[in-house]
Each structure stands twice: as C-alpha cells, then as structure tokens.
N, C-alpha and C positions, 0 to 999 in steps of 0.2 A: 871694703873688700870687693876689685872689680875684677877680681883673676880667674876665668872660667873655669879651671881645671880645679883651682881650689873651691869655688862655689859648686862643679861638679862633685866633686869628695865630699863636700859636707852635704850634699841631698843624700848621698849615697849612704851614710853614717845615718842621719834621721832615717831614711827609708822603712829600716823598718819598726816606725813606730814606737820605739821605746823613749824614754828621756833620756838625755845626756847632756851630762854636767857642763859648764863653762870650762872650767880646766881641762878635764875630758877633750872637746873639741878642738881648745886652743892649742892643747901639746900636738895630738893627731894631725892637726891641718897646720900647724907652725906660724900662728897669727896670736895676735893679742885680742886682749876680752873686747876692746872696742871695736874689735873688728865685726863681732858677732852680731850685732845689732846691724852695721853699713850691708852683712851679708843677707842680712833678715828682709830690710827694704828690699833690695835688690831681686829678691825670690820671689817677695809677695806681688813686684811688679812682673815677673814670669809667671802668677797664678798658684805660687805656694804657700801657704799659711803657716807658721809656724808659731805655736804659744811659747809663749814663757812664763815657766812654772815657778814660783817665787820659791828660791831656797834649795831648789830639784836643778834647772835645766831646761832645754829645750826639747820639743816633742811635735811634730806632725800633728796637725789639725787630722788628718785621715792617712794610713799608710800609702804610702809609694808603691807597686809593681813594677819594679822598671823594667824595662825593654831588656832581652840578654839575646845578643846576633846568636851563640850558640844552638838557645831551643831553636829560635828560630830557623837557624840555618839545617839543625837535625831534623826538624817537620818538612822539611822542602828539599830536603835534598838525594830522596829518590827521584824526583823530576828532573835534576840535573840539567839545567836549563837556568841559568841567569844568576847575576849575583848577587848580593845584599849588602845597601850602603846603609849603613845604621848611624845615623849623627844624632849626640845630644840636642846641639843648638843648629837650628840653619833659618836660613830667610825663605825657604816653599821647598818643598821635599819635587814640586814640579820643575820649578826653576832648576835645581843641581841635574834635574838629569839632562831638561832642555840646553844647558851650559857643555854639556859632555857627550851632546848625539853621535859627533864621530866616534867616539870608543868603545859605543853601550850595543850589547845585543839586545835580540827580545827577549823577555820575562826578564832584564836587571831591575831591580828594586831600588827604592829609599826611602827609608822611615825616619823619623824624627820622634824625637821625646817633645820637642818645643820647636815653633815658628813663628820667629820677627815680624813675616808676610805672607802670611798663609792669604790664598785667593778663593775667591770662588765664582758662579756665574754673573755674569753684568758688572765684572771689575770689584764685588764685591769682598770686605774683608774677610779672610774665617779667622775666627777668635780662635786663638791655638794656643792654653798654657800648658804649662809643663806635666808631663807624665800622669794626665789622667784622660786621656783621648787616644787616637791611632791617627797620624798621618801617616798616609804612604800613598806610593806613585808605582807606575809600573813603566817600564817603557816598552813599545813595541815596535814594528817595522812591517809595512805593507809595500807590493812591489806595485798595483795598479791603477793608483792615484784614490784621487778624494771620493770617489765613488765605491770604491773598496769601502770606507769607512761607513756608510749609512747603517745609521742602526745601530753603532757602536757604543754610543753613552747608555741605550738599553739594554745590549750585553752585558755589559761591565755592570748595572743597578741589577741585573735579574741573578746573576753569579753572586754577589754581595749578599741580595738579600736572602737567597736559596744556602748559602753557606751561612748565615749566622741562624737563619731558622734549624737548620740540622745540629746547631751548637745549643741553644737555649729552648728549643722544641717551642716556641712561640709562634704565634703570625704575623709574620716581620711582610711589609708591604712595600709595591712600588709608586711612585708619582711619576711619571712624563715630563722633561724623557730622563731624570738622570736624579731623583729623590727618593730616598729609603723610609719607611715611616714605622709607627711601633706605637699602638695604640691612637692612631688618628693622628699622631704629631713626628716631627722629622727628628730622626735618629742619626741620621747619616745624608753626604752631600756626593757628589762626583763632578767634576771637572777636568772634563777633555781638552788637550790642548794639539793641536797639528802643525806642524812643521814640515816642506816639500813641495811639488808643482805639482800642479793640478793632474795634470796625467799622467804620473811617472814616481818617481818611488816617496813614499809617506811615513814621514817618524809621527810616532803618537805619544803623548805621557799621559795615563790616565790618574788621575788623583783622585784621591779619598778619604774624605775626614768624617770618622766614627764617633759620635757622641757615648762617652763608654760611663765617665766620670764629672763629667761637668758640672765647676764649681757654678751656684747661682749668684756668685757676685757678677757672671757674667750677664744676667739676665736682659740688663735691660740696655745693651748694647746687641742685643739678636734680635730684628723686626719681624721675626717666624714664631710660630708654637714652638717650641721642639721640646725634646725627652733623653734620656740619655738612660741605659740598664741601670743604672745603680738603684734611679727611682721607682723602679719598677720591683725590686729585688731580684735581679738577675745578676749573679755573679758571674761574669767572662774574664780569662785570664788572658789579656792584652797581647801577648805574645805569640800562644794558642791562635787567636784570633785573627794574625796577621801572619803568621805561618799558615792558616786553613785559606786564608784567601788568597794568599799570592800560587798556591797551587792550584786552586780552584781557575783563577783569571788564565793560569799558563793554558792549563788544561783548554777551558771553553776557548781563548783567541784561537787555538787554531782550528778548533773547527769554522768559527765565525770568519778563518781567513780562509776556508775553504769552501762554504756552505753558504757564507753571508748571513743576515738574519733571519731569512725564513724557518730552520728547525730552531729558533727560539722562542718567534709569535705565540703558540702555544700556552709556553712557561710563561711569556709574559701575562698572558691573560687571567692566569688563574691566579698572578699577584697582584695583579692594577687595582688599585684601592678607590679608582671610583670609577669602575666599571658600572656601565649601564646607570650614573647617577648626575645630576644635573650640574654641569662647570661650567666655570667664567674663564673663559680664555684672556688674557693682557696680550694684545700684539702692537707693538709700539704707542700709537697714541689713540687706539680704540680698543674696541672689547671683541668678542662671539659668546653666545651662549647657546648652549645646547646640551643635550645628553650622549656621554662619553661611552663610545662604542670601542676604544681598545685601539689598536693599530698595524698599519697596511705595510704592505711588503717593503718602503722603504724608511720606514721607523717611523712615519706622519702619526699624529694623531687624529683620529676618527669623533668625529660628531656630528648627530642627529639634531637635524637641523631642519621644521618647517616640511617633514617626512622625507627629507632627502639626506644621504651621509655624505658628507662632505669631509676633506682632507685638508689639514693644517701643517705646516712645517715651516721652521724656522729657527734661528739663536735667540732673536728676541721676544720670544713668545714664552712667556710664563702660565703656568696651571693653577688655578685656585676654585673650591668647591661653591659653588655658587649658595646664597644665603640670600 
C-alpha cells in the first residue's frame, strides 16, 4: 500500500487509539488484508508504530492528535493577517513557502504533520516523523534590506519560548541565537532562511521544529541532548500550540519591523539560559571561551573575556556551555 491518501485515512481511523479489526480497515479503506502489513512498513518508516493485536486488530503504539486547519485557523483569525497551508506530507514546511515567495504575504503559514527534508542550521537534517512534533514556517517581508533582519532568529526564539511558557507555566529557556531549551536540553530549533538584495526588499521564512512527542527510536540519529513535553509530563495540544504562536510571531514581527531588536534585549535577557555562565564558543575551525554576558544591539553575542566584553557574530558560530 503506497497510495497517500489511503495511508492518510488509515492514520486517520487508528488516530484515535482504539483497535480495529483487519476487516474493519480493509472494507473502510477498500484494500485487501495484505495490504495492511505493506501499509504498516511504510508508516513505521514515517515514525508510526503500530502493534498488532493477535485476534483484535490494529492499535497506535500512542494516540495520534492530528493537526485540524479549523482550530487552527479559528485561534488565529482575529489577526486576520495571513494564511494557513496545512500539508500532511511535504519535503520542509520552509522549502513550500521559499517555492511560492511571489504569492505569499507576511504572517502566511505552513505546517506539516510529516517532513521528507526537514533542515536545520549547518545543512543539518531535522528528524521530522509523523504527527507527533510541530513544524511550521512563517513567512515574512521586509522593505530595507539585510540589515532590517538583525536580530531576527532572536526574535522569533524569544516569542516561542515566551508563548509556550504562558501554555505550560514552565521555564522554557533560550540559547544564542536561535535554540529553545526545557530543562537544560533542546526542545525546540529555528531556522532562518533569506531570500532578496542586500539593500532592497527581503523575503524571510522563519522555521520551527517543536520537540512535543518524539519517538526515542529517534535517539541516536540526534548529536544534541534534547527533550521533548511529553517526558516531562506536559500535556500541549499541538494545534493550540501552533495557533498560539503563529499569532504571537504576527503580532511581535511588526514591531521588530518597526523598532528592530532593541525593545526585545530585555526579554532576551531574562531567558538566556547561560547568562552570566562560562561558554565555548565553535567559530569555524577555533574556539573562544569566556563568560556569556547576553547580547548587543545588533543580536551579537557578548563575552567576558580576559576583563574585557567582547562581541561575536556570525552563521557559523555555534554555543555550547563550556565543561
């Protein structure tokens, strides 16, 4: 069974949790019993498990919440401002919108249940199975080149993390310049991408992958710590979540397209998760070490250094707490 629509409708029947019968599924989806197994590979290679109940049926290793554009569109649509592309399957929720800059305003959206190619910083992969995580993308539009944008990936982390703290009343933290953390380990990623000339009008796709449910078969294909709510016992409703922040993001871009980052510094400070504590800078093929003092009017990071603070900035400069 390699036909999306029908492997769409049988998540959709498992979803919620119950078992159901071989017959059950094969009348409903108009396939034969061998089909049921070819569709079972095929899921478990998208990140779904499903047992098989000898005698019973089939049943979700853990229920489904899937995505519904309605909540979503009903949470967001007093801002009235952008639209929502809700794809079960796509190859990067940044890619579709990057693909579609001439038609997209600011705050249009796309979310994905599942990603072929999810990216993330330094070309790297994000593991993205099916319907237990949040991708989503935002796009936006700046009229005064790539200097408008500083500070940008710190926006879009300080709005994230300040909206899922108001959801789970937690201490959801930031990393420099664009990592979510949740107990000392990463929760969440961002990934900016720019498109435009240097001085003149700037499309942006900001991307976002939420660790909400992540299975640990993933484990040892991620070279990070990370966390995800479920382990923590934090129940978010996926949906909720990604209605709360795509209003959120509308909301704060314009002031950041009118204000810049300076009225955010502030908020960044009192989330930077190693403020005032001793980091290892990676800047291409050396280090810096020093104690992290927060960050300067144009999104750099600040380190205390030999009693002098000194500014860092760059794409290829990664943060880790020194040990």
């Amino acid at each position: 069974m390699s036909d999306i629509t029908i492997l769409l409708k049988f998540i959709k029947i498992l979803s919620d949790g119950n078992i159901h019968s071989s017959n059950e599924l094969c009348e409903v989806l108009g396939i034969k019993h061998y089909h049921i197994n070819k569709g079972i590979n095929v899921l478990f290679n998208w990140g779904i498990d499903i047992n098989n109940i000898m005698g019973s049926g089939y049943q979700l290793t853990k229920k489904i919440n899937l995505l519904d554009y309605k909540i979503i569109h009903d949470l967001v649509k007093q801002g009235n401002q952008g639209n929502i592309f809700l794809k079960p399957i796509i190859n990067s929720t940044n890619q579709y919108l990057l693909e579609r800059i001439k038609k997209l305003r600011s705050g249009d959206v796309c979310i994905a249940e599942y990603q072929t190619a999810g990216r993330g910083r330094f070309g790297k992969y994000w593991i993205s199975p099916f319907g237990c995580n949040l991708y989503l993308s935002l796009y936006w539009y700046l009229n005064h080149g790539f200097n408008a944008t500083k500070g940008l990936s710190l926006v879009a982390s300080i709005v994230i993390a300040e909206t899922l703290n108001k959801l789970c009343q937690n201490s959801i933290k930031v990393k420099w310049p664009n990592d979510i953390y949740l107990n000392g380990r990463k929760l969440a990623g961002i990934l900016i991408e720019i498109k435009g000339q240097v001085s003149n009008k700037i499309h942006i796709v900001i991307g976002i992958g939420i660790n909400i449910s992540m299975n640990y078969h993933y484990k040892e294909n991620i070279d990070q710590d990370w966390i995800n709510f479920e382990q923590t016992g934090i129940q978010l409703e996926r949906n909720l979540i990604a209605g709360q922040i795509i209003l959120a993001l509308r909301r704060e871009l314009v002031q950041f397209e009118k204000y810049g980052l300076s009225p955010f510094i502030n908020r960044w400070m009192i989330l930077d998760i190693f403020l005032h504590k001793k980091v290892k800078l990676n800047i291409g093929n050396h280090f810096e070490i020093g104690i992290e003092k927060g960050i300067n009017q144009d999104g750099a990071i600040l380190l205390e250094q030999h009693g002098k603070i000194i500014s860092y900035f760059g794409d290829n400069i990664s943060l880790r707490k020194y040990i």
